[in-house]
ZAKOLLO-23621 format. One record per residue (C-alpha): y, z, x; residue in one letter. Coordinates in steps of 0.02 Angstrom, whole numbers. Example, Ala and Ser with C-alpha at 12.3 -4.5 7.8 and 13.67 -1.06 7.14 Angstrom:
BEGIN
[[-225,390,615],'A']
[[-53,357,684],'S']
This chain:
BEGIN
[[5289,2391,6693],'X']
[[5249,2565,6661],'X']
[[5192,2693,6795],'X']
[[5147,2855,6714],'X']
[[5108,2995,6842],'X']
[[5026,3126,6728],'X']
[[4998,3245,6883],'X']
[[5207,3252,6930],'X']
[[5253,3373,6806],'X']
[[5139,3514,6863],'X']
[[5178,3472,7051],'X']
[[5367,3506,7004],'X']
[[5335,3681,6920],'X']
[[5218,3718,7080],'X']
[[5339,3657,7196],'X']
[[5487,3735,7117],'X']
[[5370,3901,7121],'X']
[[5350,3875,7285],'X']
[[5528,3877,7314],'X']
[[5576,4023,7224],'X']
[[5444,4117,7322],'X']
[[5535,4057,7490],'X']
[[5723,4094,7406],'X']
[[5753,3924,7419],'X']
[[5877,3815,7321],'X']
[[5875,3969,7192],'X']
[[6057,3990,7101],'X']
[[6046,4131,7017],'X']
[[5982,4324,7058],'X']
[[5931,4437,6916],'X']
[[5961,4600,6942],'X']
[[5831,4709,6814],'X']
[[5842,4909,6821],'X']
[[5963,5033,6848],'X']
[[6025,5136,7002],'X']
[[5902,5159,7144],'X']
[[5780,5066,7047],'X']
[[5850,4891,7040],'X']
[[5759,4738,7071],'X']
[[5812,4566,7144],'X']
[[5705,4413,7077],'X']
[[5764,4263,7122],'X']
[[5736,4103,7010],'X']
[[5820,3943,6960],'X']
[[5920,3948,6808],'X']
[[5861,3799,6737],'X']
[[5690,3852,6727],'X']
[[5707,4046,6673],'X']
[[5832,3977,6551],'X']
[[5716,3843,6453],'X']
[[5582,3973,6443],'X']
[[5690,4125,6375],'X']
[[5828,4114,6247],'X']
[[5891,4255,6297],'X']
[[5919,4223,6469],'X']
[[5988,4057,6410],'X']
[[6131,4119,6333],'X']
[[6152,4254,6455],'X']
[[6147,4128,6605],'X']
[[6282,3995,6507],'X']
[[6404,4162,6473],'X']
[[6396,4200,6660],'X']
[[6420,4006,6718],'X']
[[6573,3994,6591],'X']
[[6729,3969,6747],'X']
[[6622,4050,6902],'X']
[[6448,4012,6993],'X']
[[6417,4165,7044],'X']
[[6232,4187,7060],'X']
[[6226,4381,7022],'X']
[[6145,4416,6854],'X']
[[6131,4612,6797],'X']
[[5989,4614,6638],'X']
[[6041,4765,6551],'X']
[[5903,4867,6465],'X']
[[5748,4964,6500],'X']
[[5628,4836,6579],'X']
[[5463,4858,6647],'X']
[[5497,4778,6814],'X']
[[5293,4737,6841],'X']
[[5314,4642,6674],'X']
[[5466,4551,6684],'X']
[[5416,4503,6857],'X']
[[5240,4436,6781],'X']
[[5349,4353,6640],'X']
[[5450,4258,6782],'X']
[[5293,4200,6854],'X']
[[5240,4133,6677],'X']
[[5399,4017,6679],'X']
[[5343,3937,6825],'X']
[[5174,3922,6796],'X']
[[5120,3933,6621],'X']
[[5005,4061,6660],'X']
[[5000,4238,6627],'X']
[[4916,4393,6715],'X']
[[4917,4542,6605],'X']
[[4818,4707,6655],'X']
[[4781,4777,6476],'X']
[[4868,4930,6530],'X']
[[5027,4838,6541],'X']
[[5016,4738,6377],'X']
[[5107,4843,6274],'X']
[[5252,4835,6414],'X']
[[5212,4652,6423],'X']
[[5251,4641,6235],'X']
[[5430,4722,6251],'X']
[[5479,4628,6387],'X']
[[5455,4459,6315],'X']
[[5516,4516,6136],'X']
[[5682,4531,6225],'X']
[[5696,4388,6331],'X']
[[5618,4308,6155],'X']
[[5474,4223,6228],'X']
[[5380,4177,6075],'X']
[[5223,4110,6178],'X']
[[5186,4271,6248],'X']
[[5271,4382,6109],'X']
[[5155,4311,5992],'X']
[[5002,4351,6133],'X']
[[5031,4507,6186],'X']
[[5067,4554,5997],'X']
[[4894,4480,5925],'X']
[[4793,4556,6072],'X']
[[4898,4737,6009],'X']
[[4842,4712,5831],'X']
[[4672,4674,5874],'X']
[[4631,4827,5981],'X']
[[4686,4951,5878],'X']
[[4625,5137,5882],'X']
[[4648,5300,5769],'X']
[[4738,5357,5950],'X']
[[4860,5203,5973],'X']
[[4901,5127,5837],'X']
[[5068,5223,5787],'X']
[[5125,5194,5951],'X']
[[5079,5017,5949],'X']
[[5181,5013,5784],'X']
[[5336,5088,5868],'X']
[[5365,4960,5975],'X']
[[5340,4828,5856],'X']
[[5448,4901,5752],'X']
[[5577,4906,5909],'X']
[[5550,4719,5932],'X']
[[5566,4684,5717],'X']
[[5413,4617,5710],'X']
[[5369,4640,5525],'X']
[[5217,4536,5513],'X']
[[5124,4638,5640],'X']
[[5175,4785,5568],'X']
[[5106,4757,5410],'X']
[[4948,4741,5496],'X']
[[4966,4875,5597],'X']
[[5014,4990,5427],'X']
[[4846,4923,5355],'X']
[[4758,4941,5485],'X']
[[4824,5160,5471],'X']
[[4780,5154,5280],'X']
[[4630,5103,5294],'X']
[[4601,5241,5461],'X']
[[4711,5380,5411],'X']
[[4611,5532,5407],'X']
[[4554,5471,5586],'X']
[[4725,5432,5622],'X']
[[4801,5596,5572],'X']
[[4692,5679,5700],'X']
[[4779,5596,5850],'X']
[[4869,5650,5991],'X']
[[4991,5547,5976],'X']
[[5062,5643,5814],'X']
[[5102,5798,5896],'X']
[[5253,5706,5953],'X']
[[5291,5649,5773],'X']
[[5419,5739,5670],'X']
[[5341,5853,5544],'X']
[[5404,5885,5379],'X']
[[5297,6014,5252],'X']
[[5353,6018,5071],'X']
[[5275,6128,4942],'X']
[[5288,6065,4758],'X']
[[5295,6207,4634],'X']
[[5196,6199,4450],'X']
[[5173,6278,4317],'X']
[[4991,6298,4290],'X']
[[4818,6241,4354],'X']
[[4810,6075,4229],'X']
[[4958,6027,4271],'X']
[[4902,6029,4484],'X']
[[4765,5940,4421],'X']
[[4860,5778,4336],'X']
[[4952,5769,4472],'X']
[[4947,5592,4564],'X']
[[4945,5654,4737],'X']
[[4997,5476,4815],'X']
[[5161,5478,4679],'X']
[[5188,5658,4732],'X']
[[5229,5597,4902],'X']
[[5335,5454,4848],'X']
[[5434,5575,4757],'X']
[[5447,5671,4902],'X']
[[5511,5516,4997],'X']
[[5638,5487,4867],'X']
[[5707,5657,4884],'X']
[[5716,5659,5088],'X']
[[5823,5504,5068],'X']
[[5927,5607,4943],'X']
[[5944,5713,5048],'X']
[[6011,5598,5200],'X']
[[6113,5485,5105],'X']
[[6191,5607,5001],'X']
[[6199,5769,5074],'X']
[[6186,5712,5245],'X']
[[6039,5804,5293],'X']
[[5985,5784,5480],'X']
[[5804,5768,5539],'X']
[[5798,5915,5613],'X']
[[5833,6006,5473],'X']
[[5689,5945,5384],'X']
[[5577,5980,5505],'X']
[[5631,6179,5516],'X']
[[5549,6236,5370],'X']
[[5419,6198,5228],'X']
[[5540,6148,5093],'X']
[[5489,6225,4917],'X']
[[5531,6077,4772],'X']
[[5511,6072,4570],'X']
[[5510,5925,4465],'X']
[[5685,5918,4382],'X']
[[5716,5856,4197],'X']
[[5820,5702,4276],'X']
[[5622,5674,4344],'X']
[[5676,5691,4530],'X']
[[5629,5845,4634],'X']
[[5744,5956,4681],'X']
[[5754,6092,4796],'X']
[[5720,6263,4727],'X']
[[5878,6360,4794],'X']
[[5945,6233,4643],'X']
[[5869,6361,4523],'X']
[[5997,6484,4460],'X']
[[5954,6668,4488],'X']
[[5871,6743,4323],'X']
[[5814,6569,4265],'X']
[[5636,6584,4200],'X']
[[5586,6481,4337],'X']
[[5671,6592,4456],'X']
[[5504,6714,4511],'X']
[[5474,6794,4637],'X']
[[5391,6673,4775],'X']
[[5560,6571,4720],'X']
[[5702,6719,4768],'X']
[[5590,6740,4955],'X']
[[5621,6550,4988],'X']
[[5788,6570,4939],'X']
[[5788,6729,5049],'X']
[[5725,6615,5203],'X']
[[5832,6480,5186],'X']
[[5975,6588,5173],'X']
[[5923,6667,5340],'X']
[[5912,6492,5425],'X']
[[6095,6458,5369],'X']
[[6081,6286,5349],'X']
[[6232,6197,5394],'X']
[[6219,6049,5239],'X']
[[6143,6165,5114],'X']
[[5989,6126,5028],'X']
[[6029,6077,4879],'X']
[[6003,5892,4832],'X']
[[6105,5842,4715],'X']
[[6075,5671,4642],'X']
[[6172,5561,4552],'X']
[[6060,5566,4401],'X']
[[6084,5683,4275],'X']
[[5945,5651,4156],'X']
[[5931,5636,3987],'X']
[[6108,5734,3944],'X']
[[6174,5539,3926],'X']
[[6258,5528,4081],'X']
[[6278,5358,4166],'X']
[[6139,5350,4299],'X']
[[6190,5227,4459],'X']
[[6005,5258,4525],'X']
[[5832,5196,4459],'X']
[[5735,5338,4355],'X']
[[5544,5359,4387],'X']
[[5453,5382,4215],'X']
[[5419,5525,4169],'X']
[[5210,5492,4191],'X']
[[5214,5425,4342],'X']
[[5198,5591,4426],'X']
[[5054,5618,4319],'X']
[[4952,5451,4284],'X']
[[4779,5431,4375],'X']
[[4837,5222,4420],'X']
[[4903,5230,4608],'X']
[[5035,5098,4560],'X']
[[5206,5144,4527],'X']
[[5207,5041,4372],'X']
[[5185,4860,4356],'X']
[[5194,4793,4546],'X']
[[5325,4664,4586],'X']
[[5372,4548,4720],'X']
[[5494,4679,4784],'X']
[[5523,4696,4979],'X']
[[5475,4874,5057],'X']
[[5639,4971,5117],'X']
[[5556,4949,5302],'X']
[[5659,5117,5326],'X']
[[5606,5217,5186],'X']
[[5423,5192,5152],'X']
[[5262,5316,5133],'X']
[[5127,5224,5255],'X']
[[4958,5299,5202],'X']
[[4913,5462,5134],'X']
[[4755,5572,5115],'X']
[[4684,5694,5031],'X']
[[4659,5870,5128],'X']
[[4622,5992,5005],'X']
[[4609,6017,4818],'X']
[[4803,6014,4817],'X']
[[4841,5968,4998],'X']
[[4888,5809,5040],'X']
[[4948,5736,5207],'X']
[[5016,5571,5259],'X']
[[5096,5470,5369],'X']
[[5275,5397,5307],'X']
[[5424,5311,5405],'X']
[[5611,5426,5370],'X']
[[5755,5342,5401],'X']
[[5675,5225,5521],'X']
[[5574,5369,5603],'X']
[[5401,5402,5572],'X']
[[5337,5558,5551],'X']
[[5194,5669,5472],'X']
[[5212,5720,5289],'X']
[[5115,5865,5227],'X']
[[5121,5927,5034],'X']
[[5034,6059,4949],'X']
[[5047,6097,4759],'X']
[[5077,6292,4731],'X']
[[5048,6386,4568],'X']
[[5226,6475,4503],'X']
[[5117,6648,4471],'X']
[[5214,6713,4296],'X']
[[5188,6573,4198],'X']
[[5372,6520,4207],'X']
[[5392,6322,4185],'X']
[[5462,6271,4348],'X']
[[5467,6103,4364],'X']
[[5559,6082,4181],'X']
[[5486,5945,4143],'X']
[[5299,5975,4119],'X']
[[5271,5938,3931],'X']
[[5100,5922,3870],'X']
[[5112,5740,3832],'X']
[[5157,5705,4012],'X']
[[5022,5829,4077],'X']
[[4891,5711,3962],'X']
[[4964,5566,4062],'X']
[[4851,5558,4201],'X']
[[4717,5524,4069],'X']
[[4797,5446,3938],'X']
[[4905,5308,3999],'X']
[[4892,5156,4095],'X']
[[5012,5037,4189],'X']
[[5123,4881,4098],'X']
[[5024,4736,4190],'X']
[[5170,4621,4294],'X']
[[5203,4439,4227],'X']
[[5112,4302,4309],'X']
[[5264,4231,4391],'X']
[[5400,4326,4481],'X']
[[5566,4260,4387],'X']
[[5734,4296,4347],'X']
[[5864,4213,4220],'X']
[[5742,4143,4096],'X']
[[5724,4164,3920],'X']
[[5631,4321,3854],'X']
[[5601,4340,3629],'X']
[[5499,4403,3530],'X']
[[5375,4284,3429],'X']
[[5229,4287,3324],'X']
[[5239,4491,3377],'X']
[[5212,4445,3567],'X']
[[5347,4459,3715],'X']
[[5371,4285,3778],'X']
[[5459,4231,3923],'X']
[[5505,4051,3931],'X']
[[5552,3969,4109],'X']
[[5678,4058,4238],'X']
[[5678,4032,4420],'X']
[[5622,4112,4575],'X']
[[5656,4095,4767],'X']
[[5595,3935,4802],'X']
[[5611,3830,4605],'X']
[[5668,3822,4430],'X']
[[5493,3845,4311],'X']
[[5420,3765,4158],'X']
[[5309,3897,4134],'X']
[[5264,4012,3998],'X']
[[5188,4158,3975],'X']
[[5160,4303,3822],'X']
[[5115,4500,3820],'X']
[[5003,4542,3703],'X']
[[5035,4753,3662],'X']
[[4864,4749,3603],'X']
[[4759,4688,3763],'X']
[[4903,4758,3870],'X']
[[4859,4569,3947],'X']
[[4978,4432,3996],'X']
[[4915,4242,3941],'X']
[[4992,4063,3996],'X']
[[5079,3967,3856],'X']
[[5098,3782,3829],'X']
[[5230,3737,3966],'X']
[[5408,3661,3915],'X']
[[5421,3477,3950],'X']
[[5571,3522,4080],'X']
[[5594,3661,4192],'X']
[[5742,3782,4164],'X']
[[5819,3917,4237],'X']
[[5971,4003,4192],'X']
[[5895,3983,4022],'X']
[[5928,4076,3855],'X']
[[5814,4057,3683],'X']
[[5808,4119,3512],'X']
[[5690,4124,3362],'X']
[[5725,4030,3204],'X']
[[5595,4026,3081],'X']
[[5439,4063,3162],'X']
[[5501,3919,3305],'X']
[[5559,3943,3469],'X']
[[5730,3861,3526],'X']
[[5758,3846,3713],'X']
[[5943,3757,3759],'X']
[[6008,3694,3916],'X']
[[5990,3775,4062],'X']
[[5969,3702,4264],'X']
[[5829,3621,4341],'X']
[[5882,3679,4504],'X']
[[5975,3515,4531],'X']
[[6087,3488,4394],'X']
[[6130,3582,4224],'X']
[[6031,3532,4073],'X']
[[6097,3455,3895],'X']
[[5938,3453,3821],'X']
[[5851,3570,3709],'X']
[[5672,3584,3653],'X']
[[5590,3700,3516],'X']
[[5418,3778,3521],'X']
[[5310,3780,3355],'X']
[[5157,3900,3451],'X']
[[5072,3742,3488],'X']
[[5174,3636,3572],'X']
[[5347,3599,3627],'X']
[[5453,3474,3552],'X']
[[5626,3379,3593],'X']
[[5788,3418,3528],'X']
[[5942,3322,3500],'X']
[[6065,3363,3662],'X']
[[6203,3473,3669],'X']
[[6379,3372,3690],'X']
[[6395,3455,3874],'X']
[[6286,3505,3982],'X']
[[6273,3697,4019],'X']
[[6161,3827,4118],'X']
[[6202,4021,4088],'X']
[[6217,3985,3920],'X']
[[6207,4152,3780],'X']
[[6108,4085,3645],'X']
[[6050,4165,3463],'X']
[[6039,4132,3278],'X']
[[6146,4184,3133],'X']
[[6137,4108,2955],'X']
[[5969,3978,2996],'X']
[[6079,3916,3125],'X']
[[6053,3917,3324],'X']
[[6214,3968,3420],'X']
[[6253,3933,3590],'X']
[[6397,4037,3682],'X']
[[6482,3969,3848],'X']
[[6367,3941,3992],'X']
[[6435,3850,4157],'X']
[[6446,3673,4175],'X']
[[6456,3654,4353],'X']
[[6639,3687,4386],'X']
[[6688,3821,4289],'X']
[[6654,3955,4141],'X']
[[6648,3872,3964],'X']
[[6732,3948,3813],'X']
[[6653,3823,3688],'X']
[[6520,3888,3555],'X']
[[6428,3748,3488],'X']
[[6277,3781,3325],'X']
[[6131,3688,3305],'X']
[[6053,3658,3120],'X']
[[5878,3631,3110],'X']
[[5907,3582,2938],'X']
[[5997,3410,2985],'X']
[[5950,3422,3182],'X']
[[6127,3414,3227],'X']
[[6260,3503,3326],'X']
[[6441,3535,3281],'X']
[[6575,3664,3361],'X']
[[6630,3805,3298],'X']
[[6772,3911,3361],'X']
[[6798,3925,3569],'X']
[[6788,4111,3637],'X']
[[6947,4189,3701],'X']
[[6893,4189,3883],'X']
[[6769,4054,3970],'X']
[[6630,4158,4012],'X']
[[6427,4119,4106],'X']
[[6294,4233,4116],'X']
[[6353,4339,3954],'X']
[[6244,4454,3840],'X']
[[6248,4373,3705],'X']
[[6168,4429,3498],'X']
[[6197,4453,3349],'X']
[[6244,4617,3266],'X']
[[6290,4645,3069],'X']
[[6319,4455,3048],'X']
[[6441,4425,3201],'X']
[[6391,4359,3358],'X']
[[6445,4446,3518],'X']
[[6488,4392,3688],'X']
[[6473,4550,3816],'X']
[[6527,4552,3992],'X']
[[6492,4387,4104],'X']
[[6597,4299,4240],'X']
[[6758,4179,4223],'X']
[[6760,4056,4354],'X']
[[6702,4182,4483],'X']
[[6738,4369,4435],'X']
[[6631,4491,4341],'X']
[[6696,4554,4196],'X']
[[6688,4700,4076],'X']
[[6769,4624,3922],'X']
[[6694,4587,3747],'X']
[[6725,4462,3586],'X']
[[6647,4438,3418],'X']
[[6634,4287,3326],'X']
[[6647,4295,3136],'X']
[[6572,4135,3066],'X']
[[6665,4187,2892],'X']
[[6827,4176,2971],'X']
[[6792,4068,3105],'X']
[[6879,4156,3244],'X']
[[6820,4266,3418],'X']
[[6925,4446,3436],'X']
[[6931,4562,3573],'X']
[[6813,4716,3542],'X']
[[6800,4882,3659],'X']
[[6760,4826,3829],'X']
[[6585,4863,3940],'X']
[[6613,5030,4045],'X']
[[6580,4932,4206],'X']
[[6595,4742,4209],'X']
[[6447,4660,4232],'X']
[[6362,4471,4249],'X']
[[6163,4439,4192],'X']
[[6135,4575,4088],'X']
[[6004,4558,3940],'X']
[[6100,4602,3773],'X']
[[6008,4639,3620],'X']
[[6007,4734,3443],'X']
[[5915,4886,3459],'X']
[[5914,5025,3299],'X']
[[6066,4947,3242],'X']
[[6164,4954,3388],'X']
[[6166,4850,3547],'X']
[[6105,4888,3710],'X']
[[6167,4780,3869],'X']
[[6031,4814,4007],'X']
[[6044,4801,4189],'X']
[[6165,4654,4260],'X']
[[6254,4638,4419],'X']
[[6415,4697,4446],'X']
[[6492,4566,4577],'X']
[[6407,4683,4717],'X']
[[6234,4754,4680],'X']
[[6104,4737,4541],'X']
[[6130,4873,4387],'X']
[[5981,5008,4350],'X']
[[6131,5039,4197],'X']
[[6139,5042,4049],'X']
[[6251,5034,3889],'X']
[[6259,5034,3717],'X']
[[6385,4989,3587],'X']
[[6409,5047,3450],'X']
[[6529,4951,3329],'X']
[[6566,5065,3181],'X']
[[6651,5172,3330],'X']
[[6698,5023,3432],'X']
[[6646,5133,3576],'X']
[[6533,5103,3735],'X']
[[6402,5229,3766],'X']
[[6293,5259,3945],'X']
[[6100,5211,3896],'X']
[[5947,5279,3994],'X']
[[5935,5204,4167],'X']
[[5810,5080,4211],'X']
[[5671,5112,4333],'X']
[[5712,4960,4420],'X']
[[5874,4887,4465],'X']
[[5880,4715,4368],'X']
[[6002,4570,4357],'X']
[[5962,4386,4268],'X']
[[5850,4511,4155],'X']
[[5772,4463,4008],'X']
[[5759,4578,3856],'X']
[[5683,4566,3673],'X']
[[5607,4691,3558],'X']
[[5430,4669,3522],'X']
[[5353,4798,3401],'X']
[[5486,4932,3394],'X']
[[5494,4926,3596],'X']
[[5642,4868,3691],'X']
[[5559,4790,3835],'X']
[[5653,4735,3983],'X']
[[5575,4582,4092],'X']
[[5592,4513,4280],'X']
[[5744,4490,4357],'X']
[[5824,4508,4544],'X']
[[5852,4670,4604],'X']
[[5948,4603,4764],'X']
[[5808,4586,4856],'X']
[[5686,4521,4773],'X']
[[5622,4408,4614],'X']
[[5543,4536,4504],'X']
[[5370,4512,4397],'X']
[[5374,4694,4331],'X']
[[5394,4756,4165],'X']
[[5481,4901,4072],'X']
[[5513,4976,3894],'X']
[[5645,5121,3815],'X']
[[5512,5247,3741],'X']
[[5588,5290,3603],'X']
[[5526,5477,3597],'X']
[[5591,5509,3762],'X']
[[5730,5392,3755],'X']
[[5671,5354,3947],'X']
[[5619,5175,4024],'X']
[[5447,5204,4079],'X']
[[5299,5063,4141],'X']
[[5179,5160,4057],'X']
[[5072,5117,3899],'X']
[[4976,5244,3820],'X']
[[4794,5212,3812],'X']
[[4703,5331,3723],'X']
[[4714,5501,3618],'X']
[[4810,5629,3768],'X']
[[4736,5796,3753],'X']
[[4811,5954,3817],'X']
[[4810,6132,3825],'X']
[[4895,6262,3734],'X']
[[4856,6446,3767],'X']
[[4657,6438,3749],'X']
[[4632,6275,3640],'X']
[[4641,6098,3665],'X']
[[4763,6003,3546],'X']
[[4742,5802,3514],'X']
[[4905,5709,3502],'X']
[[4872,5499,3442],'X']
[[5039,5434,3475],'X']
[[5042,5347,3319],'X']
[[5209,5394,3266],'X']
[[5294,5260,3361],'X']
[[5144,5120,3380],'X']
[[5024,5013,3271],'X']
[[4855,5053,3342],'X']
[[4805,4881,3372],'X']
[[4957,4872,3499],'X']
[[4847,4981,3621],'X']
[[4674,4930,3678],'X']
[[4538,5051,3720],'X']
[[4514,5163,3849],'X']
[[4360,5060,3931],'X']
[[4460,4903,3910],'X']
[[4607,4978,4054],'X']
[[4472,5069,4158],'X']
């Protein structure tokens, strides 16, 4: 026999309300305020505790070897709220005057009651105003509620000039920068929403490497150029009796020197451009300043720094722009105006004409199809093709090729086995992908790809993922890998000839996740990890001696970098180094047996993929630490600068009175470009 009283449970939670309103049989008093204004509210542990998390593990630290019954909450409650919030536990109903919501929300973020956090939070986002919302963003932001604050920052973008005439921005830091150029078409090809992400970029310069307070920010309109390591810089930078160095340039020097700033304002980055020095930070290409395409290149999976990010911006003038943007946690107004440098002079250094012509003549590299990282990445039938990897959540089967002419990513015929921590090679118009992981085990099998479909190989002897492979001599060659346990030295090559697999000579050091390719006949093995340490070293094999040696060593060890021959010399891209993902990179060159800094990459990449497809080095995906990337990259070889930029037209630009025509076809086939109305 059964007797189920469906009506007991709600008499116990009104009886046990009943109770606490008399003080009876309560065992615990929370005390909530401060001073003078402290509150008693007396309640039963049991029940506060299985609503509130918080008070949960607050209550079992205090029960720990006493039963006393006095309970201080620390913090700044609302005591209407958390009073309201108390009633809730015992009766699974809440009161809320909509003036108190917002205090509603706060209080049950912190005692972590999901029920009404979630609520209170909804109702928040739904009744948003020009005249509330930033506020209503603060204290989500105070509670880490990043869902809602997405919302909340759509909700401003798609409001802002509304927004930016609140009220509730007087209270808002403001920071006014003035960016200086060189002449009226050059204000004009200026991408006013990159302008301010530049401008971001060098406020956190300024805080992380200067240390630069808010207040001094907010003291005076800062006066910035556009550097030649393409990052703005303050103009007390310029040197007295520089050509850039006119007039309106030696009053703002005058003015800052009369504020006597305590850090200085000189922001001095860690980039030094294009004079070959190692770069630790990510380099913006050189048109993104300048292109008319409000990405920042190909978009990616990448996570928002939630403490560095521009919110919304709007246009308030021809050369005005104002915004709202969140400063080392703090939001705050952003205004920017562009200003003319009146004698001609050049002064942001790094106006060419081709870069001027940007904003009409190039367009974005379109992302992959799949976010990915560690996958195999070749050139084939003149296309970039990337051949499995793995993101967050699986190892991939998928496919995919860039066409340079469409500017257009298109699926491939899928392998039959999914493989991450993958390497491939080319071989005679085929493609050979070998070994690898399926996110459960690593793989011994192979398969080759004929542009059709994808057929089986015969199996390595051991199964390996992070794997280097290549081809030398009509032969495929795979280079250590890990087998589970620990870094492999073995080298095993494949002929297609007899579809068989034999060993050659074992490497010096067991090494995963190596660059490995092929330069003047020898293969090489660059960087990787042991067992579990990065490392910088390097070996070549020679297949006519049959035997690995030691060669220079990288500048900075690193794991998962892409390696490949590039105008005779070889370029090892990104990586990790044991710590962070690499924006680095290097390049070897072996008639010196000398390592070399490379141009830095605009996006930090390890597990890259690289290849050279139609005189481009392109670099591919990867894991910035993070995220799993989808975006794309290539070394322009007249700038010798990464850039996610295409060119897709004829850029004109203006010299004195006439208009010259520049076609770009130095370095390109035209059919790698499509036309203008096919990007617009």
């Amino acid at each position: 026999l059964v007797f189920d009283d469906s009506a007991h449970l709600n008499k116990v939670l009104m009886n046990l309300n009943k109770l606490r309103k008399n003080k009876q049989f309560c065992d615990v008093v929370l005390h909530v305020g401060s001073g003078q204004d402290m509150h008693e509210i007396y309640a039963h542990r049991a029940v506060v505790a299985s609503v509130s998390p918080y008070l949960f593990e607050l209550l079992a630290q205090k029960t720990k070897g006493t039963m006393q019954n006095q309970c201080k909450i620390n913090g700044n409650f609302d005591i209407s709220a958390f009073e309201r919030l108390v009633d809730y536990a015992y009766t699974s109903r809440l009161e809320v005057p909509k003036p108190k919501m917002k205090a509603m929300y706060l209080v049950a973020a912190k005692l972590r009651v999901q029920p009404v956090t979630k609520y209170c939070g909804k109702y928040l986002v739904e009744h948003l105003t020009p005249d509330n919302c930033t506020g209503v963003r603060a204290i989500l932001v105070e509670s880490m509620d990043q869902e809602l604050v997405a919302e909340v920052d759509a909700y401003v973008r798609d409001n802002i000039a509304e927004v930016l005439k609140s009220k509730e921005l007087q209270s808002l830091p403001h920071i006014q920068v003035e960016l200086v150029q060189h002449s009226n078409v050059e204000m004009d090809a200026t991408n006013n929403k990159h302008l301010c992400h530049m401008v971001l970029d060098w406020m956190r310069a300024s805080f992380d490497q200067e240390g630069v307070l808010m207040e001094t920010l907010t003291e005076k309109v800062h006066m910035l150029y556009l550097n030649l390591d393409r990052t703005l810089h303050d103009c007390n930078d310029i040197e007295t009796g520089d050509s850039k160095d006119t007039e309106m340039i030696q009053d703002y020097k005058r003015l800052s020197r009369r504020l006597s700033q305590p850090n200085g304002s000189k922001s001095k980055s860690k980039t030094k451009g294009r004079a070959g020095v190692t770069v630790s930070n990510p380099a913006k290409p050189r048109q993104f300043l300048y292109t008319r395409s409000d990405s920042s290149g190909s978009s990616s999976s990448d996570e928002e720094d939630r403490d560095w990010k521009i919110i919304a911006t709007t246009s308030t003038g021809a050369h005005s722009t104002m915004g709202l943007a969140v400063v080392s946690g703090s939001m705050i107004v952003l205004s920017v105006v562009q200003r003319l440098n009146f004698n001609g002079a050049a002064a942001t250094g790094d106006s060419s004409p081709e870069v001027c012509g940007g904003g009409v003549g190039y367009t974005t590299l379109p992302p992959m199809m799949s976010s990915r990282c560690g996958m195999g990445t070749v050139e084939f039938q003149g296309k970039l093709l990337v051949c499995g990897g793995y993101d967050r959540g699986e190892c991939l089967r998928t496919v995919e090729s860039y066409d340079l002419g469409t500017n257009r990513w298109s699926p491939l015929v899928s392998m039959g086995t999914p493989r991450g921590r993958v390497d491939v090679t080319v071989l005679h118009g085929h493609v050979y992908v070998i070994g690898g992981s399926d996110g459960t085990k690593e793989l011994a099998s192979a398969e080759v790809f004929d542009g059709a479909a994808w057929r089986p190989l015969p199996a390595l002897g051991v199964a390996r993922s992070n794997a280097g492979v290549c081809n030398l001599d009509g032969k495929v060659f795979v280079v250590g890998g890990w087998n589970g346990q620990r870094g492999l030295t073995c080298c095993d090559v494949f002929d297609p000839l007899t579809r068989t697999w034999c060993g050659v000579a074992p490497m010096q050091l067991g090494r995963y996740q190596a660059g490995v390719a092929c330069l003047n006949r020898e293969v090489y093995a660059v960087g990787g990890c042991d067992s579990w340490t990065c490392v910088a070293s390097v070996e070549k094999y020679n297949p006519s001696t049959n035997t690995w040696v030691q060669v220079a060593p990288l500048q900075n060890a690193r794991r998962g970098c892409g390696l490949v021959e590039y105008n005779g010399k070889l370029y090892a891209v990104g990586g990790h180094d044991g710590v962070r993902s690499l924006c680095s990179v290097e390049v070897y060159d072996a008639q010196t047996n000398t390592w070399s800094p490379g141009p830095s990459l605009t996006s930090c990449r390890a597990n890259v993929g690289v290849a050279v497809v139609g005189g481009r080095l392109f670099a591919v995906g990867g894991f910035n630490g993070k995220a799993f990337l989808n975006t794309v990259e290539f070394l322009d070889a007249r700038t010798n600068e990464w850039t996610t930029f295409v060119a897709k037209a004829p850029v004109a630009y203006q010299v004195g009175g006439g208009v010259i025509h520049e076609d770009h076809d130095e370095d390109r086939d035209s059919s790698r470009e499509g036309s203008a109305e096919e990007f617009r």
